[in-house]
N, C-alpha and C positions, 0 to 999 in steps of 0.2 A: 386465517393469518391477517394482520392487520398492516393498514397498509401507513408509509413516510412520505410525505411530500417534500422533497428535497428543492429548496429555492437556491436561486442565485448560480446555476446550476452554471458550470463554467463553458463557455461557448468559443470551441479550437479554429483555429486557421487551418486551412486544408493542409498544409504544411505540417502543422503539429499534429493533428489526426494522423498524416501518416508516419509522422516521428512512432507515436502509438503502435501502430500497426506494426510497425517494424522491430519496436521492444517487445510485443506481443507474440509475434512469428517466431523472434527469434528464443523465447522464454519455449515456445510450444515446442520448437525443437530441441530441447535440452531433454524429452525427452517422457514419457504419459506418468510418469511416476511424481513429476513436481509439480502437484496440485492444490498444494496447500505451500502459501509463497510469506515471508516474514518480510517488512520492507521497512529499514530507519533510515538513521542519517549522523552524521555524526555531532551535528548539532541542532538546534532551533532555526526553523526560516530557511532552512535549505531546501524547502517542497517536497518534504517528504510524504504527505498527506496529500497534496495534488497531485504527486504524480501517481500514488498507490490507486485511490478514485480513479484518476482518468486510465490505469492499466485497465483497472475492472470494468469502468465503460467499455473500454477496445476488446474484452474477453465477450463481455455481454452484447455486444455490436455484432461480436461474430456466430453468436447463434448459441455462445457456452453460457451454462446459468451459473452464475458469480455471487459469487458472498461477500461483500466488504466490510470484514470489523475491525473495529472502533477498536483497538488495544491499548490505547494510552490513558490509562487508568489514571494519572494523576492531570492532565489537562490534556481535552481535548479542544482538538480544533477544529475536528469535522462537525462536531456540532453546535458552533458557531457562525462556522460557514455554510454551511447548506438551510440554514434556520429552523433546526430541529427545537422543537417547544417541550416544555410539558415533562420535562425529564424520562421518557420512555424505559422500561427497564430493560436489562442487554446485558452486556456480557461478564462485568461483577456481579448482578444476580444469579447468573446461572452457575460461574463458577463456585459462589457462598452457598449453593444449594437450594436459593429462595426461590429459582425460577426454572421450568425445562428449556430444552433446545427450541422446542416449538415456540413456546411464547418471548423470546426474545429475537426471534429474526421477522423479520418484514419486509411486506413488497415495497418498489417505490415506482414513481414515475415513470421509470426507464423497465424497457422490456427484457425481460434477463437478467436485470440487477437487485439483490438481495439484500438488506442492509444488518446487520447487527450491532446497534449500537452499545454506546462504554458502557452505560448503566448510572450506579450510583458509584462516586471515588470511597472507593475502602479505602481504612487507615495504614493499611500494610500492602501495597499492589504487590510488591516481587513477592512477600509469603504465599497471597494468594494465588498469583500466576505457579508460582514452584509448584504446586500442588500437582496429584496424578487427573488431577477432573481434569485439565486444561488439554492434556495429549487426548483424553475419550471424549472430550467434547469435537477436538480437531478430528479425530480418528471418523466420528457420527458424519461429521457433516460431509465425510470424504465420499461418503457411500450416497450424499443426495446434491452435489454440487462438480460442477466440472473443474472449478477454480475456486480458492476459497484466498481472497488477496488480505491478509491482518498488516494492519497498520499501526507501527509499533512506537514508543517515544524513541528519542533519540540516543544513540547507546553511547555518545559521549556523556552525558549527564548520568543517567542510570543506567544499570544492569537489567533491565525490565526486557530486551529487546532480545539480549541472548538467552534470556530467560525462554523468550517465546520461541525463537528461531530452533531452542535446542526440542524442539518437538513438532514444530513443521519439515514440511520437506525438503525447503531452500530457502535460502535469504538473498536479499538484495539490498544495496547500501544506494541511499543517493547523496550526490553529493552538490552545490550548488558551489557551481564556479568561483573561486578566487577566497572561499569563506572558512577554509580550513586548513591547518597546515599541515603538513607531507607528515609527521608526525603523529599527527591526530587521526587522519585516516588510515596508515598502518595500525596503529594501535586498536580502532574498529574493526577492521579488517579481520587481523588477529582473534581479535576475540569472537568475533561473529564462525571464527573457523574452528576456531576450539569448543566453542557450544556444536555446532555442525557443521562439519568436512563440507558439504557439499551447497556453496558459496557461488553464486552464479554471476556474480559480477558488480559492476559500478554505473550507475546511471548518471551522467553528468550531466545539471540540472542547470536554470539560471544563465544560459551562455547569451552573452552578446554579440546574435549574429552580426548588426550593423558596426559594431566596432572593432568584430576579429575578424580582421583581414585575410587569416590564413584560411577561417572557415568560406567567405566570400569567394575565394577565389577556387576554392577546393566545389565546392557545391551546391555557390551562390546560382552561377548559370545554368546547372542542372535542374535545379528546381523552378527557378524561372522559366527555362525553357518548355520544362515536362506540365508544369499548370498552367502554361497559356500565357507568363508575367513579364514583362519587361520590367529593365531595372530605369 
């Protein structure tokens, strides 16, 4: 297996590590059966892509072997951001046939974290995601991964997200503070529920702890107090 050196690799405040932890716990309690997790957003720039990574760091933290793929077949971001070169081939290879399971995943850096990158952009993503390879490739990996986290584009733009979700086990929506309207994420919602019932929630992403008051006062002093902080 060959291996990714993933740069630039994002570095948490004890704070958001245990934000982590805590979307983590609470993901592990929904239940052993949501192992394979689909995670968008309803638009671009909402961290949908950072927060998917940093789940899978928190899963591979805790001793589970984690798989994060690259599902956004038409622009990725994760492989921009972590300075992936050399165009590796990943998960349109494998699903076009051109490549196995085995040789599109890799170790990285991190101990427990598995990477499966996008691949090459096929001219058709949702044809090729629709396909039956996409559930037997999810189905393979279930049997050698504890957590398999796909990171999907954002399903306000395309259909490519319920495409994927409707063959994982659970989805998860993130949303970043203040950047979508009440209307938009119902209508994600929705369809993330109509591809598959079983909808584990909303991440809300992007919050301005130092300017929402109501979060400050709510759990500004707990957290200060429980790390040791003064404000």
């Amino acid at each position: 297996m060959d291996k990714l050196e993933l740069l630039n690799m994002d570095t948490l405040s004890v704070q958001e590590k245990e934000i982590y932890r805590v979307l983590r716990t609470n993901i592990e309690f929904t239940g052993v059966e949501n192992k394979v997790l689909a995670i968008t957003s309803c638009q671009p720039d909402d961290g949908k892509t950072t927060v998917s990574y940093q789940l899978a760091c928190a899963f591979a933290d805790n001793g589970k072997k984690t798989l994060f793929i690259d599902a956004d077949l038409r622009k990725s971001v994760f492989v921009q951001r972590f300075g992936i070169t050399g165009n590796p081939i990943g998960l349109s290879h494998c699903l076009s046939g051109q490549a196995t399971i085995a040789d599109t995943i890799y170790k990285t850096n991190k101990e427990k974290l598995f990477v499966m990158p996008v691949g090459a952009y096929p001219s058709s993503p949702t044809e090729l995601l629709a396909k039956d390879r996409l559930k037997q490739l999810l189905d393979e990996l279930k049997k050698v991964f504890d957590y398999v986290i796909v990171d999907t584009p954002p399903l306000g733009n395309v259909v490519d997200a319920a495409v994927i979700a409707k063959r994982c086990d659970a989805s998860i929506l993130v949303m970043a503070a203040d950047n979508s309207s009440r209307s938009l994420a119902k209508s994600v919602v929705a369809q993330l529920r109509r591809a598959n019932p079983n909808f584990l929630g909303v991440v809300l992403n992007k919050v301005d702890m130092k300017g929402n008051v109501y979060y400050r006062r709510k759990y500004g002093k707990y957290y200060n107090s429980y790390y040791g902080r003064e404000e």
